[in-house]
PAZAPA-4460 file (N, C-alpha, C; in steps of 0.05 Angstrom, whole numbers, plus 32768, in hexadecimal, padded with zeros to 4 digits):
% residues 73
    n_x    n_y    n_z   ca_x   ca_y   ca_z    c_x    c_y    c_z   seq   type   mol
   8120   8383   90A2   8132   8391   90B4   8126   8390   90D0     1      X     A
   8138   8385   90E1   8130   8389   90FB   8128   83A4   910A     2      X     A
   8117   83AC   911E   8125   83C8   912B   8134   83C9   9148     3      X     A
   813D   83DB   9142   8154   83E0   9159   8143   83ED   916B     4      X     A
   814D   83E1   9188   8148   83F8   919F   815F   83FF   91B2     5      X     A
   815C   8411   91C2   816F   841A   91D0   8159   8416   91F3     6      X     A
   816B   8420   9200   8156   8418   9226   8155   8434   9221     7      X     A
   8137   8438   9237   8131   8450   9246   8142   844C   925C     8      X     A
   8151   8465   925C   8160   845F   9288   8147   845E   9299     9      X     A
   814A   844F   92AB   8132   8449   92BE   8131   8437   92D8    10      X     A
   812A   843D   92E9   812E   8416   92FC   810E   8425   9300    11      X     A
   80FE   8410   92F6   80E0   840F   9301   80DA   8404   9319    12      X     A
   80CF   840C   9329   80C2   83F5   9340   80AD   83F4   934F    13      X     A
   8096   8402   933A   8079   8402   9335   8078   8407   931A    14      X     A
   805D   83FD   9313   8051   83F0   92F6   804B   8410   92ED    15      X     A
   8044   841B   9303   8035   8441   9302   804C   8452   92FD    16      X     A
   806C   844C   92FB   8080   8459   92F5   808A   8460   92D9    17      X     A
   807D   8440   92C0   808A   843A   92B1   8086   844C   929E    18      X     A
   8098   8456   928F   8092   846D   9275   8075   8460   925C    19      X     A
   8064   8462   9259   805C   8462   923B   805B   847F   9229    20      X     A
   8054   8471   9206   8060   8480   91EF   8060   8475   91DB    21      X     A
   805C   8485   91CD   8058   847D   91A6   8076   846E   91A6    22      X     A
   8088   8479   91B0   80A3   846A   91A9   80B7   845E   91BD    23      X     A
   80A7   8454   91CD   80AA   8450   91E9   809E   842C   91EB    24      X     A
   80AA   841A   91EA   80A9   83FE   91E6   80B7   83F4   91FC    25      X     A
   80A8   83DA   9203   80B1   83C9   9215   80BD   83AD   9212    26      X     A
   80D2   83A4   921E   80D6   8390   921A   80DE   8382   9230    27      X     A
   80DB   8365   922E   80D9   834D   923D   80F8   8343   923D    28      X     A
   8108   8341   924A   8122   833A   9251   8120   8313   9256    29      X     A
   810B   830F   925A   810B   82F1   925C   810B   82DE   923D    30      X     A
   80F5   82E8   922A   80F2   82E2   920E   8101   82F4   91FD    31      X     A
   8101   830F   9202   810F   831D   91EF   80F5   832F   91D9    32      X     A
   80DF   832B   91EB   80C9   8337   91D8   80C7   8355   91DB    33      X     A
   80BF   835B   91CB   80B4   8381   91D1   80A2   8383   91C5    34      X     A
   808D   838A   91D3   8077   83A1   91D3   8076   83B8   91D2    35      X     A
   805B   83CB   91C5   8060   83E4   91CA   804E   83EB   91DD    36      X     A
   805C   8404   91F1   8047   840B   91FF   8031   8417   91FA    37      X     A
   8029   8415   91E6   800E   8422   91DF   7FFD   8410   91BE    38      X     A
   7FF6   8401   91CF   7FF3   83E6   91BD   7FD0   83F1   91B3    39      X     A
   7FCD   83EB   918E   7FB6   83E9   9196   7F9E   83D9   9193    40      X     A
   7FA8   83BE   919B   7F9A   839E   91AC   7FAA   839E   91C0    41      X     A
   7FA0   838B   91CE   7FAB   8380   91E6   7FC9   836E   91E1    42      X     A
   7FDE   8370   91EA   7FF2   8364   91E1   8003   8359   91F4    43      X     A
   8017   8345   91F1   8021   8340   9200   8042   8336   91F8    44      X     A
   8054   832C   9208   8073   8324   91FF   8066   8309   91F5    45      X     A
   8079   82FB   91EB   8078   82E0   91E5   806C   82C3   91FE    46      X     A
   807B   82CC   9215   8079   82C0   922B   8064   82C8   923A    47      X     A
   8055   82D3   923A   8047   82E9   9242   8052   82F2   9258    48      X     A
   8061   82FD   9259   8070   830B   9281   8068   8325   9283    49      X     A
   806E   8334   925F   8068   834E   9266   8047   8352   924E    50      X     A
   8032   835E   925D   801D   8354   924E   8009   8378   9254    51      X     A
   7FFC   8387   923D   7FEB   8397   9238   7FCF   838B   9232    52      X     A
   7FC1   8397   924D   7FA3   838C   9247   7F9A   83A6   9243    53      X     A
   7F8F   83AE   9228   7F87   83CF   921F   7F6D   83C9   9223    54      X     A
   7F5D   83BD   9232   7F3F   83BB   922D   7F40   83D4   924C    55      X     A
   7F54   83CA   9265   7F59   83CB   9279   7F73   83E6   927A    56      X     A
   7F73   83E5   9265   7F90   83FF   9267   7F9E   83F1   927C    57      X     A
   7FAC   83DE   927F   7FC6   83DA   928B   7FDB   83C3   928A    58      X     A
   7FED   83C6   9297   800C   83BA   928F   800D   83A4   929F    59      X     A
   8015   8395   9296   8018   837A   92AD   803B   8370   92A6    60      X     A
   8042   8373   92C9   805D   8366   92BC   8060   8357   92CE    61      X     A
   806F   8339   92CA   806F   8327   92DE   8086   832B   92F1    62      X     A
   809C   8337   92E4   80B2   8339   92ED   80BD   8356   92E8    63      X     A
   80BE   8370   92FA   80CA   8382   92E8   80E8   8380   92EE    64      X     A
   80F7   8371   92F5   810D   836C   92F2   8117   8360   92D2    65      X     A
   8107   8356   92C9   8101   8343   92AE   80FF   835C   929B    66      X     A
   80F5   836A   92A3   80EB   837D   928F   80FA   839E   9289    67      X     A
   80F1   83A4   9273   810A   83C4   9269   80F7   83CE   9251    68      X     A
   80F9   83E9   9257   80F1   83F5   924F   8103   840A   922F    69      X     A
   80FB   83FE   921A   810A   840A   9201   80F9   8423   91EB    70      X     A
   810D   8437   91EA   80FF   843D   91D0   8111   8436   91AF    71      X     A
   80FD   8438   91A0   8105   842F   9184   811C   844A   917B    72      X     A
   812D   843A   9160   8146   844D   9161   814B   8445   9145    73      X     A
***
């Protein structure tokens, strides 16, 4: 079974804006990958655009236009 998400409403436009959360997941609009925001390794989308370095606690996104913010549903 796949899971479903739905968007957080949001227009981000700093990396310091973005919501994290136990049920609070991100995804990459370029590959279609999702992450969660509270990963616990370092993780990344497929493409790597949107990428969690937990050594560093932080978010890297190449594009936040590319990018959206979902929780699980």
């Amino acid at each position: 079974m796949t899971d479903k998400f739905e968007p957080v409403p949001g227009k981000y436009k700093k990396i310091s804006e973005i919501p994290r959360g136990k049920d609070i997941f991100y995804r990459c609009l370029n590959c279609g990958g999702v992450i969660p925001s509270i990963p616990e390794d370092s993780i990344g989308c497929e493409c790597g655009k949107v990428f969690i370095d937990k050594d560093y606690r932080r978010l890297i996104v190449e594009n936040l236009d590319e990018f959206e913010v979902v929780r699980k549903v």
